[in-house]
The first five atom37 places (N, CA, C, CB, O) and aatype in JSON, in Angstrom:
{
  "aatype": [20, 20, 20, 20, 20, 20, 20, 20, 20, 20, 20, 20, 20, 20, 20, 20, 20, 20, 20, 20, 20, 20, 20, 20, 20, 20, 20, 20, 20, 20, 20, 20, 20, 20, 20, 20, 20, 20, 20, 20, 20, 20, 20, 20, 20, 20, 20, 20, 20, 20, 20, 20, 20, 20, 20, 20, 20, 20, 20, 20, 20, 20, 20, 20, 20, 20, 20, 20, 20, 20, 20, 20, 20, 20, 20, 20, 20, 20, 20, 20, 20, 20, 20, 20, 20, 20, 20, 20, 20, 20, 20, 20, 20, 20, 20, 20, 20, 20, 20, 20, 20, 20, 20, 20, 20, 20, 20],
  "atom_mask": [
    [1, 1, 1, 1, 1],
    [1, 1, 1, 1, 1],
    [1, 1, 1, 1, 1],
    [1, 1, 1, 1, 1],
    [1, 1, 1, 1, 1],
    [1, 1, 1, 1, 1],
    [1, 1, 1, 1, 1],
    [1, 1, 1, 1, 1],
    [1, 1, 1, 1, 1],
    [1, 1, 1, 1, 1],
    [1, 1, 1, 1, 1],
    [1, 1, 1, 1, 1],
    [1, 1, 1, 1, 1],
    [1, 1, 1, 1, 1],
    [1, 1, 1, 1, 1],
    [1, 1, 1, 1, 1],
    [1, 1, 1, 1, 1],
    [1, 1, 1, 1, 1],
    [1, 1, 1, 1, 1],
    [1, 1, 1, 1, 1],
    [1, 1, 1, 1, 1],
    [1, 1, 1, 1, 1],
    [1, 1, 1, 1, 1],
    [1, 1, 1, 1, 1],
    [1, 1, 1, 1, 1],
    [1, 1, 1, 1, 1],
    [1, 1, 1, 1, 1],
    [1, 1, 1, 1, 1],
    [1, 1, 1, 1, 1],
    [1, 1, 1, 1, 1],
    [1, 1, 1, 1, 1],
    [1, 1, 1, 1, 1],
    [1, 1, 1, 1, 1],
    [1, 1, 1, 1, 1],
    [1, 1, 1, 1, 1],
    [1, 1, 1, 1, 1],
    [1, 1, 1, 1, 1],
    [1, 1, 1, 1, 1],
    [1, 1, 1, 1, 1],
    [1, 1, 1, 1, 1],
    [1, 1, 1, 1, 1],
    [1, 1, 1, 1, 1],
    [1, 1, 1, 1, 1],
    [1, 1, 1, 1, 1],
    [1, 1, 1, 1, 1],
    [1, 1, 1, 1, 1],
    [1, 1, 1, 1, 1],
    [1, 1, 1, 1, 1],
    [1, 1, 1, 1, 1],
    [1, 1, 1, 1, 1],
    [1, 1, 1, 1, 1],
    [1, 1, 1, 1, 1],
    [1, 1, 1, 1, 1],
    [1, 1, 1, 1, 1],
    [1, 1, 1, 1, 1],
    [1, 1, 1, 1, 1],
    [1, 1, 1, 1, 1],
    [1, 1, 1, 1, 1],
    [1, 1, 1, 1, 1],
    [1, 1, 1, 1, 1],
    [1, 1, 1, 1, 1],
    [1, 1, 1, 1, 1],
    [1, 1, 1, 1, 1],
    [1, 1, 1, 1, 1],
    [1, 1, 1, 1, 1],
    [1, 1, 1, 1, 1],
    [1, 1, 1, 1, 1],
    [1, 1, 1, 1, 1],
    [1, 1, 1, 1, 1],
    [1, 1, 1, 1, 1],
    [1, 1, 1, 1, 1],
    [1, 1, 1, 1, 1],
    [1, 1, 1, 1, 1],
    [1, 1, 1, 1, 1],
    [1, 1, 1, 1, 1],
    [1, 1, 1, 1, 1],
    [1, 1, 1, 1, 1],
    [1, 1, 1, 1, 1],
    [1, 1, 1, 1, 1],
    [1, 1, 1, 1, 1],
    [1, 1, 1, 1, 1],
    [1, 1, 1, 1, 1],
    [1, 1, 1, 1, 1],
    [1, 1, 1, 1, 1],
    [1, 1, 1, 1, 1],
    [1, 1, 1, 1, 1],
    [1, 1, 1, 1, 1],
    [1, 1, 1, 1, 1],
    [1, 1, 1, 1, 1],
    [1, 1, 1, 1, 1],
    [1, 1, 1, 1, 1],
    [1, 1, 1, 1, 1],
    [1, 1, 1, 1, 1],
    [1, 1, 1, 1, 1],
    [1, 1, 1, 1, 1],
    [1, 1, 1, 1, 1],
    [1, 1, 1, 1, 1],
    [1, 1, 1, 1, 1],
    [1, 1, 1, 1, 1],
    [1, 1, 1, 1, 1],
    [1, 1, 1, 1, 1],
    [1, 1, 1, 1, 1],
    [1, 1, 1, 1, 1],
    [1, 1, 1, 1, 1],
    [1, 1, 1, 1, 1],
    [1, 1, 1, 1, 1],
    [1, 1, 1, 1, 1]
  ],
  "atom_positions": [
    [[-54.33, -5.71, -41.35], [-54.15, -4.55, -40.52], [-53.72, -4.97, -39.11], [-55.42, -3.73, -40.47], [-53.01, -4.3, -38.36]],
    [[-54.24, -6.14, -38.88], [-54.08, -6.65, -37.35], [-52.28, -7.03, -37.42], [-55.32, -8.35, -36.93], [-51.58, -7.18, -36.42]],
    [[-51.98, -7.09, -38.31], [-50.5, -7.99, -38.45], [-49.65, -6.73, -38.22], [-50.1, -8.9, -40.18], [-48.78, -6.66, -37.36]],
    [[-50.0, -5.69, -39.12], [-48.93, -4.38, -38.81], [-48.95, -3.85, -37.56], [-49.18, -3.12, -39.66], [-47.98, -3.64, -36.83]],
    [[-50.62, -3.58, -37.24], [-50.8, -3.34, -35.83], [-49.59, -4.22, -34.55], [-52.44, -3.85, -35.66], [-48.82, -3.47, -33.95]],
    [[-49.56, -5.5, -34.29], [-48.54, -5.98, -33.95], [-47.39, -6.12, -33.5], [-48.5, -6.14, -34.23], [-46.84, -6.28, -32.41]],
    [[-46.98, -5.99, -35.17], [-45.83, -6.06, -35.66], [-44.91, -4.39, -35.5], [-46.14, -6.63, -37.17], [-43.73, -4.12, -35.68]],
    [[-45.92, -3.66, -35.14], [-45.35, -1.91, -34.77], [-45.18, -2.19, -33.19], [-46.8, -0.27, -35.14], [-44.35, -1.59, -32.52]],
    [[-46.15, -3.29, -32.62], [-46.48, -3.14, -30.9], [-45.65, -4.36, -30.89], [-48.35, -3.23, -30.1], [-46.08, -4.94, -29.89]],
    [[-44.89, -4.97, -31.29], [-43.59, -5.8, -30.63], [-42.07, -4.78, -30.93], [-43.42, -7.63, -31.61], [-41.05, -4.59, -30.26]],
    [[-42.53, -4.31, -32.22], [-41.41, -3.54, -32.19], [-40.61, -2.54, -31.15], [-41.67, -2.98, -33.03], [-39.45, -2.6, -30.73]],
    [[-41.66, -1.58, -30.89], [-41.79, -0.63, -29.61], [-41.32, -1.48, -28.68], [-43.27, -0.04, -29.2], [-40.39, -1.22, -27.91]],
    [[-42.0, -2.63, -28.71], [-41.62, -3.24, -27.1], [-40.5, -3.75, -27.14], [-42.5, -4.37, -26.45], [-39.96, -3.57, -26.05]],
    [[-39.57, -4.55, -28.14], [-37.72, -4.73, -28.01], [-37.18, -3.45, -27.96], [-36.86, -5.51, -29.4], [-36.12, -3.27, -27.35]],
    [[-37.91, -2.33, -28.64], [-36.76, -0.82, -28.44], [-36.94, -0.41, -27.16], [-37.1, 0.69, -29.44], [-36.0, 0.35, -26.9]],
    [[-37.84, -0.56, -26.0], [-37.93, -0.45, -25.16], [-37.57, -1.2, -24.46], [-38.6, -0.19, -25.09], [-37.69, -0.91, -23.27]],
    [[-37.06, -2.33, -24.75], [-36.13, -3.81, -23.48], [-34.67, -3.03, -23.41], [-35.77, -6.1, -24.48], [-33.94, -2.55, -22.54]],
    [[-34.67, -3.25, -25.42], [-33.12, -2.7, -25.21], [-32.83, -1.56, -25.09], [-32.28, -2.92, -26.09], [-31.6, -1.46, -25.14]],
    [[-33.29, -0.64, -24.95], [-33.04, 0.76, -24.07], [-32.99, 0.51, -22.94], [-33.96, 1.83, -24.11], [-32.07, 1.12, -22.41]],
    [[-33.74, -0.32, -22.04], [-33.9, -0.42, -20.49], [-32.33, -1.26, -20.12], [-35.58, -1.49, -19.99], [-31.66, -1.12, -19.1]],
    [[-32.09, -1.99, -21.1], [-30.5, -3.14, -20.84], [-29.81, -2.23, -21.12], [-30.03, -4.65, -21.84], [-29.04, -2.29, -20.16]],
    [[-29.41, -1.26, -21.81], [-28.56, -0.51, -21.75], [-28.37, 0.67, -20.9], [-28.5, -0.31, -22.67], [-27.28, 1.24, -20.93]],
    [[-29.35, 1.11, -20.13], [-29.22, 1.8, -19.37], [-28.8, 0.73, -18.09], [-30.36, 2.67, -19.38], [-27.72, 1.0, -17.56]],
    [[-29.28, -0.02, -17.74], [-28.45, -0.54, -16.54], [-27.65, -1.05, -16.25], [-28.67, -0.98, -16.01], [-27.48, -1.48, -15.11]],
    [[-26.67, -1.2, -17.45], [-25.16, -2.02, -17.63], [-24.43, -0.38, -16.9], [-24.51, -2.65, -19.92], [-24.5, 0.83, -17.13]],
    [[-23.68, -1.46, -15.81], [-22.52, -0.34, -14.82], [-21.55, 0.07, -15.64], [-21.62, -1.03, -13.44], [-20.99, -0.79, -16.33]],
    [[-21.21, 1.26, -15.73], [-20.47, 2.17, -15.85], [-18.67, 1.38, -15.49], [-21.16, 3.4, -14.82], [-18.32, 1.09, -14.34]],
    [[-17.81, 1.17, -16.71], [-16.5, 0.52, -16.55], [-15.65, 1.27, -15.87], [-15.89, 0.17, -17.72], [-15.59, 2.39, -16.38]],
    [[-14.95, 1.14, -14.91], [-14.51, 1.83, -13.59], [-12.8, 1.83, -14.65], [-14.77, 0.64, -11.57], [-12.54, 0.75, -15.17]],
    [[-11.96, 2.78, -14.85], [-10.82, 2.62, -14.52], [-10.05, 2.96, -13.32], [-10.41, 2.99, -15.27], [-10.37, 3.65, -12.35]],
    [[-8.73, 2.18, -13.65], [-8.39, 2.1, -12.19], [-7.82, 3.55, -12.13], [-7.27, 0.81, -11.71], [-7.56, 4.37, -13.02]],
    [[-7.71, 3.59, -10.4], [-7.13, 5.43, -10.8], [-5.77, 5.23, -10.81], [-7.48, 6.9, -9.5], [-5.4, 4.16, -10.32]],
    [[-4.97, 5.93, -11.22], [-3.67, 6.74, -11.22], [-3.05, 7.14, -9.98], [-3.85, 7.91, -11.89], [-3.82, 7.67, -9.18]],
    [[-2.15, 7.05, -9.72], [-1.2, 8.35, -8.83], [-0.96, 9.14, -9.34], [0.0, 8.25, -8.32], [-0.4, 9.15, -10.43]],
    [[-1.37, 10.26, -8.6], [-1.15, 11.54, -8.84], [0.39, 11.91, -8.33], [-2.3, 12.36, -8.15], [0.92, 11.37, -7.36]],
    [[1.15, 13.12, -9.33], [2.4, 13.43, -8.33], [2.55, 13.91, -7.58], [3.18, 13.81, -8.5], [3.68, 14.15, -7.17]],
    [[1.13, 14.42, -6.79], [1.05, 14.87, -5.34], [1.37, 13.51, -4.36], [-0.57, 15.54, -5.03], [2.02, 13.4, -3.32]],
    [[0.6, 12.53, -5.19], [1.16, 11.38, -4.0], [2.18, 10.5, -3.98], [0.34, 10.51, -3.72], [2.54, 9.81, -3.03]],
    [[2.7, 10.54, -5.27], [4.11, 10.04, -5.04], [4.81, 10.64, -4.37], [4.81, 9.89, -5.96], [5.34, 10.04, -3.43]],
    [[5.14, 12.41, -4.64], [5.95, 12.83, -3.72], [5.59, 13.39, -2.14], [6.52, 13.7, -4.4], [6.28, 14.15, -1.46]],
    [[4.57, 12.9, -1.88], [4.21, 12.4, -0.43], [5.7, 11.45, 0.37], [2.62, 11.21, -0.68], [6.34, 11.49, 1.42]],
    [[5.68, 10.69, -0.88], [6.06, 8.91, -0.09], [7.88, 9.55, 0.14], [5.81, 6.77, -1.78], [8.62, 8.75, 0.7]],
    [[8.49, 10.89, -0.29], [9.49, 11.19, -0.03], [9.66, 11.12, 1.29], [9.73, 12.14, -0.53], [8.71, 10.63, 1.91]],
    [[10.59, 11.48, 1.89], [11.41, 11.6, 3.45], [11.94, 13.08, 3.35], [12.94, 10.35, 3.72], [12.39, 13.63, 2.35]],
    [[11.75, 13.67, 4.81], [12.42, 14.89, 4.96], [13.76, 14.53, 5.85], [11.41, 16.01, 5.66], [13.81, 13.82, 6.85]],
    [[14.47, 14.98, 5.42], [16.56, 14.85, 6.32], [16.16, 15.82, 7.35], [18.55, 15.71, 5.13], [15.95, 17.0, 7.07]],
    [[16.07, 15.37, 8.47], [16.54, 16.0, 9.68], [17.94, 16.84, 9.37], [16.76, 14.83, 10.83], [17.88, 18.03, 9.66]],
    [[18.88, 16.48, 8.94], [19.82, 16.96, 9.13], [20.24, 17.89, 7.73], [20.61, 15.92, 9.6], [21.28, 18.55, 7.69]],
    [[19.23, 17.8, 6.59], [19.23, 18.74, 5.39], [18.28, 19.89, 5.49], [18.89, 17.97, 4.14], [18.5, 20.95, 4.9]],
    [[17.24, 19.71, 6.2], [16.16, 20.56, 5.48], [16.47, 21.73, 6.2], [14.51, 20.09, 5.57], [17.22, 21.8, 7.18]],
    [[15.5, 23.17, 5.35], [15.59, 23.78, 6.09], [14.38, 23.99, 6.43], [16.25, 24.55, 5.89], [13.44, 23.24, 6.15]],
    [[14.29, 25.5, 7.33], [13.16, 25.76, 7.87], [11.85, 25.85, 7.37], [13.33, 26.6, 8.31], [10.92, 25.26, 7.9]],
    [[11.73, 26.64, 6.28], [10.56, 26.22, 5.38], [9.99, 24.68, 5.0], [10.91, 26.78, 4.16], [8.81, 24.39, 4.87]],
    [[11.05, 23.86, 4.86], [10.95, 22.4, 4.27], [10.15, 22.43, 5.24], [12.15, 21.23, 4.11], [8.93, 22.5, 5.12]],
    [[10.86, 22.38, 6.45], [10.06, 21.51, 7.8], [8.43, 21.72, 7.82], [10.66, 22.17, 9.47], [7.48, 20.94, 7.87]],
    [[8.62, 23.47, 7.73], [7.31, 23.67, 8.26], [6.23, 23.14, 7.16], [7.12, 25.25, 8.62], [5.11, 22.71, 7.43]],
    [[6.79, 23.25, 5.93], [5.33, 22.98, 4.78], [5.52, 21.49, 5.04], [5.45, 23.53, 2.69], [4.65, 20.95, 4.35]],
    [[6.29, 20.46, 5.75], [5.98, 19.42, 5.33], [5.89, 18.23, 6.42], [6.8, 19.26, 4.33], [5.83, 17.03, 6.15]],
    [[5.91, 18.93, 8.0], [5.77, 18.74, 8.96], [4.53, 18.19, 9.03], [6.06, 19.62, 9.56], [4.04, 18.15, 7.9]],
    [[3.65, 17.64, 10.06], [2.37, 18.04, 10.85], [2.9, 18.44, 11.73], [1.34, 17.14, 11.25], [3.94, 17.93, 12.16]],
    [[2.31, 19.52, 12.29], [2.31, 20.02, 13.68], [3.37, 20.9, 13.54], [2.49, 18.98, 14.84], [3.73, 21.39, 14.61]],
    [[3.97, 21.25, 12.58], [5.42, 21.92, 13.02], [5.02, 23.06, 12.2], [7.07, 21.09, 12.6], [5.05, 22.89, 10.98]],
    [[4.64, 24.28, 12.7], [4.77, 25.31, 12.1], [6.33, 26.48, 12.46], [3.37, 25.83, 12.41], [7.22, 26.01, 13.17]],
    [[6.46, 27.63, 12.02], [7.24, 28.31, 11.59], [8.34, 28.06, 12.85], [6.65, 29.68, 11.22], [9.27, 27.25, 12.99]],
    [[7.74, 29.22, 13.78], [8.55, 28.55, 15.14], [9.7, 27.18, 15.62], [7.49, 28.23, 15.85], [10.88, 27.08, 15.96]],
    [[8.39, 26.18, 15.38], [9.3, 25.11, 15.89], [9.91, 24.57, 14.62], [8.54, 23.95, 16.77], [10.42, 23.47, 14.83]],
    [[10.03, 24.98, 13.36], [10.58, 24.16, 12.45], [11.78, 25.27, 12.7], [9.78, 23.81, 10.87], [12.73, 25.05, 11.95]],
    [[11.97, 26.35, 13.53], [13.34, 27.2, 13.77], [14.08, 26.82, 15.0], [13.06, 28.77, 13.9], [15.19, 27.05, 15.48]],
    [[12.95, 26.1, 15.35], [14.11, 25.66, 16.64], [14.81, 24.27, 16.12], [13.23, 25.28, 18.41], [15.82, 23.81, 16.65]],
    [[14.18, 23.71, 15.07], [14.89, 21.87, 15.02], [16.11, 22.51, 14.39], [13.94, 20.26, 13.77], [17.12, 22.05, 14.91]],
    [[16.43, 23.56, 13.29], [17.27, 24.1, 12.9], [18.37, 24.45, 13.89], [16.77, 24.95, 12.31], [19.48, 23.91, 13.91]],
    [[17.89, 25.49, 14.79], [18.72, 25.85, 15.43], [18.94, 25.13, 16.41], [18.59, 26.83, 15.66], [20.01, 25.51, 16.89]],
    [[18.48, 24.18, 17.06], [19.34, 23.01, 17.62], [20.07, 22.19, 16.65], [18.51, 22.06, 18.38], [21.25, 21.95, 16.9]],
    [[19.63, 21.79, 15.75], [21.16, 21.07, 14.54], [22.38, 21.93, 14.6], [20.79, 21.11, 12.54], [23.57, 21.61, 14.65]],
    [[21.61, 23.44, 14.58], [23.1, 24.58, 14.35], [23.97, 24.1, 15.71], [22.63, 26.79, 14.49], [25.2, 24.14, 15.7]],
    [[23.28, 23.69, 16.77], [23.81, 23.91, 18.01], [24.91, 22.52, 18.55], [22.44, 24.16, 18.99], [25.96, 22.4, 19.17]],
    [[23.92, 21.67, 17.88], [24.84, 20.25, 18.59], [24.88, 19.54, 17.73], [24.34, 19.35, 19.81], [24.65, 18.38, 18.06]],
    [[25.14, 19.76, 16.34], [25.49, 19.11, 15.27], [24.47, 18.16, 14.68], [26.6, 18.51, 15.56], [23.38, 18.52, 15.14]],
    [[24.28, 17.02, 13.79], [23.36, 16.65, 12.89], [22.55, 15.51, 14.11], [24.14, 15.97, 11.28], [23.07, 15.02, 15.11]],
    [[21.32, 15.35, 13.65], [20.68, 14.4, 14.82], [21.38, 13.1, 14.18], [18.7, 14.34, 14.97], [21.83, 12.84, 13.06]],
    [[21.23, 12.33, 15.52], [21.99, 10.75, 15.27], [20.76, 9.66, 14.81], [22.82, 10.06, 16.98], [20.95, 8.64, 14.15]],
    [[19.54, 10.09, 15.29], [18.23, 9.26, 15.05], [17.17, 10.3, 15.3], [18.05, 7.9, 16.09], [17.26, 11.39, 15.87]],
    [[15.98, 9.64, 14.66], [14.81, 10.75, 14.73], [14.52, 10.61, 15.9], [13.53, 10.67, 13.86], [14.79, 11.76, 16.23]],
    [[14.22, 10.2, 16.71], [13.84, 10.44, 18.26], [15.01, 11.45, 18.66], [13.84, 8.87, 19.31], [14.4, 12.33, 19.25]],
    [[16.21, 11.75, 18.65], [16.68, 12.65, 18.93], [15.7, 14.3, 18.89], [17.76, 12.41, 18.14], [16.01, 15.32, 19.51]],
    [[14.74, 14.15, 18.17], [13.55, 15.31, 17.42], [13.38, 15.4, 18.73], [12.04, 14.95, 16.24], [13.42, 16.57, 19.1]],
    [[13.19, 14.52, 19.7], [12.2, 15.01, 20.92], [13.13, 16.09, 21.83], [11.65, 13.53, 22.01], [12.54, 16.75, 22.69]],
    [[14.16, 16.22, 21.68], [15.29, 17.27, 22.45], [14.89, 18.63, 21.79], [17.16, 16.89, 22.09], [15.01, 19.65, 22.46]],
    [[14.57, 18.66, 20.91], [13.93, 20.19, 20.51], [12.94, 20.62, 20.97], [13.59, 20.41, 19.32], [11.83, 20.09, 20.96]],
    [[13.33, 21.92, 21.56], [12.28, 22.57, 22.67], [10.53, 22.79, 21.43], [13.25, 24.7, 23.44], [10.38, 23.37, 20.36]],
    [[9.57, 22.01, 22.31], [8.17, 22.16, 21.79], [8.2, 21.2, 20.51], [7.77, 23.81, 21.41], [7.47, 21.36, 19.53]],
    [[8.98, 20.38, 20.64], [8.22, 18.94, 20.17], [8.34, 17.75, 20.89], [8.65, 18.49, 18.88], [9.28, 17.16, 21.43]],
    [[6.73, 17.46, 20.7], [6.76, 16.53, 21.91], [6.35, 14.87, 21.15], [5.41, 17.18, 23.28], [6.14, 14.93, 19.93]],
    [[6.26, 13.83, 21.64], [5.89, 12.6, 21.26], [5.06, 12.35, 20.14], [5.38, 12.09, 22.19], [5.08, 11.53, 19.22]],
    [[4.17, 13.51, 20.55], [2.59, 13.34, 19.76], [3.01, 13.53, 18.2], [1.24, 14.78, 20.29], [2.8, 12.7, 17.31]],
    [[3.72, 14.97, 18.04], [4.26, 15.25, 17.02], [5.33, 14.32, 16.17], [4.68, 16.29, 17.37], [5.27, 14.21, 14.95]],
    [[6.2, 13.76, 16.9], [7.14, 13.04, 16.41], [6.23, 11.66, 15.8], [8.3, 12.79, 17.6], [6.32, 11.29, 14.63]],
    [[5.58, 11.17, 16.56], [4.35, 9.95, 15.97], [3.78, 10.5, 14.52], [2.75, 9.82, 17.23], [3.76, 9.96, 13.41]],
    [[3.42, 11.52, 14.89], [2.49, 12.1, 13.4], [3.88, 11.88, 12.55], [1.7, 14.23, 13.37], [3.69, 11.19, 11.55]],
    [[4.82, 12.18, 12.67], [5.36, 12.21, 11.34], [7.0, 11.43, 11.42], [5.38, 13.96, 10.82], [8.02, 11.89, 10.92]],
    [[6.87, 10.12, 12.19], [8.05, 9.32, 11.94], [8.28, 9.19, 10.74], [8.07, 8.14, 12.42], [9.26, 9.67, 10.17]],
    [[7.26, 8.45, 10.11], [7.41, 7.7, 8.81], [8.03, 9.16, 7.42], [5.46, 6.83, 8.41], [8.15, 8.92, 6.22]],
    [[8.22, 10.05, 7.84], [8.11, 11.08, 6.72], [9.37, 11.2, 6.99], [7.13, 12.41, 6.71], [10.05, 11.51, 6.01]],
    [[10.08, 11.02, 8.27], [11.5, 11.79, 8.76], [12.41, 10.69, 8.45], [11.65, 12.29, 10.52], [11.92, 9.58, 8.27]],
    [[14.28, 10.94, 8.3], [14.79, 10.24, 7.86], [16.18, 11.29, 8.41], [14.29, 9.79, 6.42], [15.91, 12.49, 8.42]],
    [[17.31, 10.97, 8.77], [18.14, 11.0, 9.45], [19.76, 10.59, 8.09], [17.61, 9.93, 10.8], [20.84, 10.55, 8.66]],
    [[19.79, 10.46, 7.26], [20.44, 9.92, 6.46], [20.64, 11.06, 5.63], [19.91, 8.78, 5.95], [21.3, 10.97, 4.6]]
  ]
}
C-alpha cells in the first residue's frame, strides 16, 4: 500500500513540474509585418503635382487654407524649383517645412 501511496505522490508531483515548465516557456514573438499604411507613408508628395486636398491630408501643419495657398502660388509663379522654395508661401513657415521635408519632393 505504501508503494502505490508513493507512486500516486511522485506522480502528482512530475504533473505538477511539468505543468509549471510549460507555463513559463515565453511566448514565440513573430516578427511584425508592414502594414500598407506604412509603406505608403514612405511615399513623397510633388510640390508641383498635388493638389489641395493631397496637401492637406498629407501635410503636418498644413490644413485647408494653406494647402490653397501652396497651390495658388504654383498657379502664380510656376512649379517650385526646390522645397525650400515652400517657405515663399504666405503662412508657411520653417517649423512646418522641417516637419515635413522628408515627405516633400519637387520632381
Amino acid at each position: 500500500m505504501n508503494t502505490r501511496y508513493f507512486a500516486s505522490l511522485l506522480l502528482a508531483a512530475l504533473a505538477a513540474a511539468s505543468i509549471s515548465v510549460s507555463a513559463a516557456e515565453p511566448a514565440k514573438a513573430t516578427p511584425a509585418k508592414p502594414d500598407a499604411v506604412q509603406v505608403a507613408a514612405v511615399a513623397k508628395v510633388n510640390l508641383n503635382t498635388a493638389d489641395a486636398p493631397t496637401l492637406e491630408r498629407e501635410l503636418n501643419g498644413v490644413g485647408e487654407v494653406k494647402a490653397q495657398a501652396i497651390v495658388e502660388y504654383r498657379d502664380a509663379n510656376g512649379p517650385f524649383a526646390s522645397v525650400d522654395e515652400l517657405l515663399e508661401v504666405k503662412g508657411i513657415g520653417q517649423a512646418i517645412l522641417e516637419k515635413n521635408r522628408d515627405k516633400l519632393s519637387v520632381n
